[in-house]
N, C-alpha and C positions, 0 to 999 in steps of 0.2 A: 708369850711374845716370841717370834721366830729370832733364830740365832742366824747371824750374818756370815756368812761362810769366808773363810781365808782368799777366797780369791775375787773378794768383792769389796770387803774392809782390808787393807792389804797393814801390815804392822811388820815394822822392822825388830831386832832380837832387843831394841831396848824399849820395847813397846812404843814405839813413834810411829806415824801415822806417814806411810812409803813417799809420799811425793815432798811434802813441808819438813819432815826429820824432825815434829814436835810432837810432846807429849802431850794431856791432857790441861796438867797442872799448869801449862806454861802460856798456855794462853788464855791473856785478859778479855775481858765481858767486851772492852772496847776497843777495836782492829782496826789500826789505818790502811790501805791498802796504797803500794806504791807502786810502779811497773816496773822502775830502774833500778836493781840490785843496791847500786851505790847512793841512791836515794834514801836508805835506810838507816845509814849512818848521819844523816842532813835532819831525820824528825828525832833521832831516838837522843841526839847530841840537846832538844832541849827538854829531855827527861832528866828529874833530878836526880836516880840512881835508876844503873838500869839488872837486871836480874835475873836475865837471859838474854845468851847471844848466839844462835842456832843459825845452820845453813846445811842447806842439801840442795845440788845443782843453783837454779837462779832464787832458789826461793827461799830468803832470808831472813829471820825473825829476831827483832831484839821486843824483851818485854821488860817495862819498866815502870815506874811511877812518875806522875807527877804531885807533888804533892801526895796526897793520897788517895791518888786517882791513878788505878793501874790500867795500864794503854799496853797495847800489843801491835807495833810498824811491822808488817808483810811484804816483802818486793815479789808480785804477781809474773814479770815478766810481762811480753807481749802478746795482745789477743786475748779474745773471748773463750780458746780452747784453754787456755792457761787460766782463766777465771772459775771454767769449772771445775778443774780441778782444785783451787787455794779455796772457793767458795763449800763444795765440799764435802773437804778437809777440815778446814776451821768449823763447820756445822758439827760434825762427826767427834769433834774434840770433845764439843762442851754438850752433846746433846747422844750422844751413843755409848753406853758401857764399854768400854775396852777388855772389861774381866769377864763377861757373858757375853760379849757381841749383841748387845740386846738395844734398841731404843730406851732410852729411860724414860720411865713416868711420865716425869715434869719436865718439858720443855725449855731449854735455856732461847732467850731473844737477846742479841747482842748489837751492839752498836756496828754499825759497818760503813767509814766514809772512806771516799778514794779521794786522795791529791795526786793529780795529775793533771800535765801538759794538751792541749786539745787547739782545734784551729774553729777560730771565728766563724757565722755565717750569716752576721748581719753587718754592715759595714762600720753600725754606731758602735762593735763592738770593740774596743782600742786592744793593740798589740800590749801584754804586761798586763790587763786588768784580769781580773775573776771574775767564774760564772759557778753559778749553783745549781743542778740539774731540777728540774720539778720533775721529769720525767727523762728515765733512759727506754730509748724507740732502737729496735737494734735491725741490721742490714743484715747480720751472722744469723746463723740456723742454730745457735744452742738451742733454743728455749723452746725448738719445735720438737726435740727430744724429749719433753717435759710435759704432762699433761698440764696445760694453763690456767687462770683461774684468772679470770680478767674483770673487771668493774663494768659494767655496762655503761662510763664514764670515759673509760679506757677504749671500751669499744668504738664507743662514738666517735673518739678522736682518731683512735688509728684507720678506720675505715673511712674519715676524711681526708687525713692523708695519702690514704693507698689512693681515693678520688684525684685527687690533686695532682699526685707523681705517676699516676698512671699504674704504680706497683701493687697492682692486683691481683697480677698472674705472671707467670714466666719465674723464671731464676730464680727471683730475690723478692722474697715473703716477710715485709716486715713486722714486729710486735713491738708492745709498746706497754708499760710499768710506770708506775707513778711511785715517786718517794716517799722518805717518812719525811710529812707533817713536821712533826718534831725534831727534826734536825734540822728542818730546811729554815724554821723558824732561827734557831741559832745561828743562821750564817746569813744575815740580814744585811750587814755593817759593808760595803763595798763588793757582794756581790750581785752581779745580774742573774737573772733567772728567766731558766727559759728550757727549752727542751733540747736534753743531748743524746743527741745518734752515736752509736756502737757501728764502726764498721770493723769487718774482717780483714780485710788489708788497708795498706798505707798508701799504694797508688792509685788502679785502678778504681777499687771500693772507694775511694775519696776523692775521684773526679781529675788525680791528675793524668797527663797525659807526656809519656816521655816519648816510646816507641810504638809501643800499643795502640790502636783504637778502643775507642771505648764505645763497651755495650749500650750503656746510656748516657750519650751525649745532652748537656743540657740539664741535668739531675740536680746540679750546683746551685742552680738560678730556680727550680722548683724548691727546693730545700729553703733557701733564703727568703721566698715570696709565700710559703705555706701561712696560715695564719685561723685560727680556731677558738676566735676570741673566750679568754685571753692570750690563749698558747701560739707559740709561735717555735720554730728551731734554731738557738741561740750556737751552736756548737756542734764539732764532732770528732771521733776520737776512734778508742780500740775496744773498749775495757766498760764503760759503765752500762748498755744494755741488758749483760748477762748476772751485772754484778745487782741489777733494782729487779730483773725477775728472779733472779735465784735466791734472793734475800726474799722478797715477795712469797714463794712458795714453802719457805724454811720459818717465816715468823719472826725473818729478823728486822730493825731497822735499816737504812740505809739511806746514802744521796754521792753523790761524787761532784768533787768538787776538782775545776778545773783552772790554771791559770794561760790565756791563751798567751800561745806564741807562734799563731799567725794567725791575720785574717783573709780569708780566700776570695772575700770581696774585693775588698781594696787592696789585693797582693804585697801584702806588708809580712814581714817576719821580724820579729824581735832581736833587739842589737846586742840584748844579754840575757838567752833566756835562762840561766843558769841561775841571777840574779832575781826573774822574775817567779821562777820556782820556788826561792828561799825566800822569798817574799810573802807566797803564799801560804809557806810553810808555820812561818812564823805569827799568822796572822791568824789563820787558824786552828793552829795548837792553843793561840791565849783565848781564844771565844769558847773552845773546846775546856782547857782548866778552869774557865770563870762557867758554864754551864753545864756541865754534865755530870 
């Protein structure tokens, strides 16, 4: 087995892993992913001890139990370049020797869901409710860095929507990942499901328009009208495109799980979305302690 060279596995002097500031030991089978730093203290608060508390720059780790069931809350920070790097990191923890540099044998497959904030893009979607990704379709370029490994299921759909949105050439090259089955099953109870887009920024890439023109005027109302029976685009965000193909190509599980606080149809934004994140927090952590 090839040894991974120092400046490819990058390790700090207490063997942590350069960008997360964790060790091996310290991260659970089960990772929540969060993007707000301060969001980390909101899931880990309903752990019932917790038994790591790690931070290096934005990216912050508590690992704890529930019961006993050990969960490991991430704050990824913003974007898909920040997914590749927490996405991984966490692989590299539980699936690369740290004393050899060496892949291990046996591959570790870990759970991987994001909570996170995202905006509506059908109008039935209400401000404050939850969506469950079936698939993350991303606008960003990670995953063109990555040789891909796509479903001929996968195929079909994305190349209906490049039809649709016209995005089959130029700029912005999208792809498209499907979740795990098995989580998505677990998160049945008040979420919707539907397909969430990963964009790379927050204005342009998302259709708003402040001073800027924008490249693709109208992209808003393609995205809302796409439809692939039964797939449709329920959402869209920062963060889950890179996080269902980089899980996808690594063996892990995954889905992301959003609570919107806007809808871009019906130009609504949430009157507390602070309220509507710990909402979702707390509804998903109990589906999460009763099945996994």
């Amino acid at each position: 087995m090839n040894r991974i060279p120092e400046s490819e596995l990058i390790l700090d002097k207490r063997g942590a892993i350069y960008h997360l500031g964790v060790r091996p030991e310290q991260i659970a089978g089960t990772v929540l992913l969060v993007g707000d730093p301060d969001r980390v203290k909101k899931v880990s608060r309903h752990f019932d001890r917790i038994e790591f508390e790690l931070q290096h720059r934005e990216f912050i780790t508590h690992t704890g139990y529930i019961g006993s069931k050990r969960i490991s809350v991430v704050s990824t920070g913003i974007g898909p370049d920040n997914i590749d790097i927490a996405i991984n990191e966490i692989d590299a923890l539980v699936n690369i020797d740290f004393e050899t540099r060496t892949i291990k044998p046996k591959l570790t497959s870990l759970n991987i869901i994001r909570l996170g904030t995202s905006g509506a893009l059908q109008e039935n979607i209400p401000v404050d409710s939850f969506v469950a990704g079936t698939h993350g379709l991303g606008f960003d370029n990670v995953m063109h860095f990555y040789v891909k490994q796509n479903t001929s299921i996968e195929l079909e759909l994305i190349e209906s929507f490049k039809q649709h949105t016209g995005l089959k050439e130029g700029n912005v090259l999208p792809y498209l990942f499907e979740g795990s089955q098995r989580l998505l099953d677990i998160f049945s109870d008040k979420y919707t499901k539907g397909i969430t887009i990963g964009c790379p920024g927050f204005f342009g890439p998302q259709g708003r328009i402040l001073r800027l023109e924008l490249a693709y005027p109208g992209l808003i109302d393609k995205l809302t009208s796409f439809r692939y029976s039964p797939h449709f685009i329920s959402n869209f965000e920062m963060e889950s495109s890179a996080i269902y193909g980089l899980s996808r190509l690594m063996g892990h599980q995954c889905i992301s799980l959003n609570v919107i606080v806007a809808n871009r149809v019906a130009q609504k934004f949430s009157k507390d979305s602070n309220k509507a994140v710990e909402k979702l927090i707390e509804h998903s952590i109990s589906l999460l302690a009763d099945n996994l």
